[in-house]
C-alpha positions in Angstrom: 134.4 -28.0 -128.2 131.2 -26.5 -126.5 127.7 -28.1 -128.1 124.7 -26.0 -128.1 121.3 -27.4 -128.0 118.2 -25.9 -127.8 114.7 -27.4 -125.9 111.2 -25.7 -126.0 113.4 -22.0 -126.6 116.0 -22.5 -123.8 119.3 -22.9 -124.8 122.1 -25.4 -123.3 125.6 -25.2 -123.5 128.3 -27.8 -122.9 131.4 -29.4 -123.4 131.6 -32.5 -125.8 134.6 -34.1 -123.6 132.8 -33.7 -120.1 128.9 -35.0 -122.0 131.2 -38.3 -123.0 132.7 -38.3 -119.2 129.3 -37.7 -118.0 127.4 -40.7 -120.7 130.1 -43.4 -119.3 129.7 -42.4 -115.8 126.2 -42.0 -116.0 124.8 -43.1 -118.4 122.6 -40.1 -119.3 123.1 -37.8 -122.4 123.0 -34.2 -121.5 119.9 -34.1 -124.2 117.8 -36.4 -122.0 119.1 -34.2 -118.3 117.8 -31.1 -120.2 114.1 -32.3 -119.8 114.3 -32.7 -116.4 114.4 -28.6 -116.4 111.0 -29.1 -117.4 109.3 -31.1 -115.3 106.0 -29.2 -113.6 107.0 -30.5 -110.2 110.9 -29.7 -110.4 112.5 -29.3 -107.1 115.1 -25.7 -107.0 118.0 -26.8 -104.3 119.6 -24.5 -102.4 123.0 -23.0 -105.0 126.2 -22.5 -103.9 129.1 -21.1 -104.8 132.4 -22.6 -106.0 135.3 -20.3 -106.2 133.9 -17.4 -107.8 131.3 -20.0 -109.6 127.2 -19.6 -108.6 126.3 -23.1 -108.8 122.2 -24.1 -109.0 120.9 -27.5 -108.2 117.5 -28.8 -108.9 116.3 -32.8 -109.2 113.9 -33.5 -111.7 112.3 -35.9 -113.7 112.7 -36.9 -117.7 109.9 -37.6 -119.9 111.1 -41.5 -119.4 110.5 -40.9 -115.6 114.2 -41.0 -115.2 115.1 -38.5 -112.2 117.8 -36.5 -112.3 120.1 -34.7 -109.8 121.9 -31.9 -111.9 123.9 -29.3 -111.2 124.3 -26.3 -113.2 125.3 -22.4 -114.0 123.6 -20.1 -115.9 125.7 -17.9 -118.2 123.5 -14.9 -119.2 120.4 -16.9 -121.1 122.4 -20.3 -121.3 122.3 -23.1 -119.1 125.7 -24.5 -118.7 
């Protein structure tokens, strides 16, 4: 089931099953990596592409000044 959650008029998208993967792994909710989008100083890596699959990277930190490395694909206005 795809979850869609929107932060300061941006919209996310992902699936429930791979946010509980990536919480036990991790231990970060996909809520809290969505700030990192946000931070002023956000660092854009280069993308790549995976298959057919444009994938963009940027590191960036949460309003906790927890830093993130996340990995991403934008479909149309969403941020998957």
């Amino acid at each position: 089931m795809n979850v869609r959650y929107t932060l300061q008029d941006v919209v996310f998208e992902w699936d429930s099953q791979k946010a509980a993967v990536n919480l036990r792994k991790h231990k970060v909710r996909f809520e809290l990596a969505c700030e990192a989008f946000f931070d002023p100083f956000v660092c854009y890596l280069d993308e790549e592409i995976v298959g057919t699959e444009l994938r963009e990277r940027l590191v960036g930190l949460t309003t906790t000044w927890l830093l993130l490395y996340i990995v991403y694909v934008m479909r149309g206005d969403v941020i998957r």
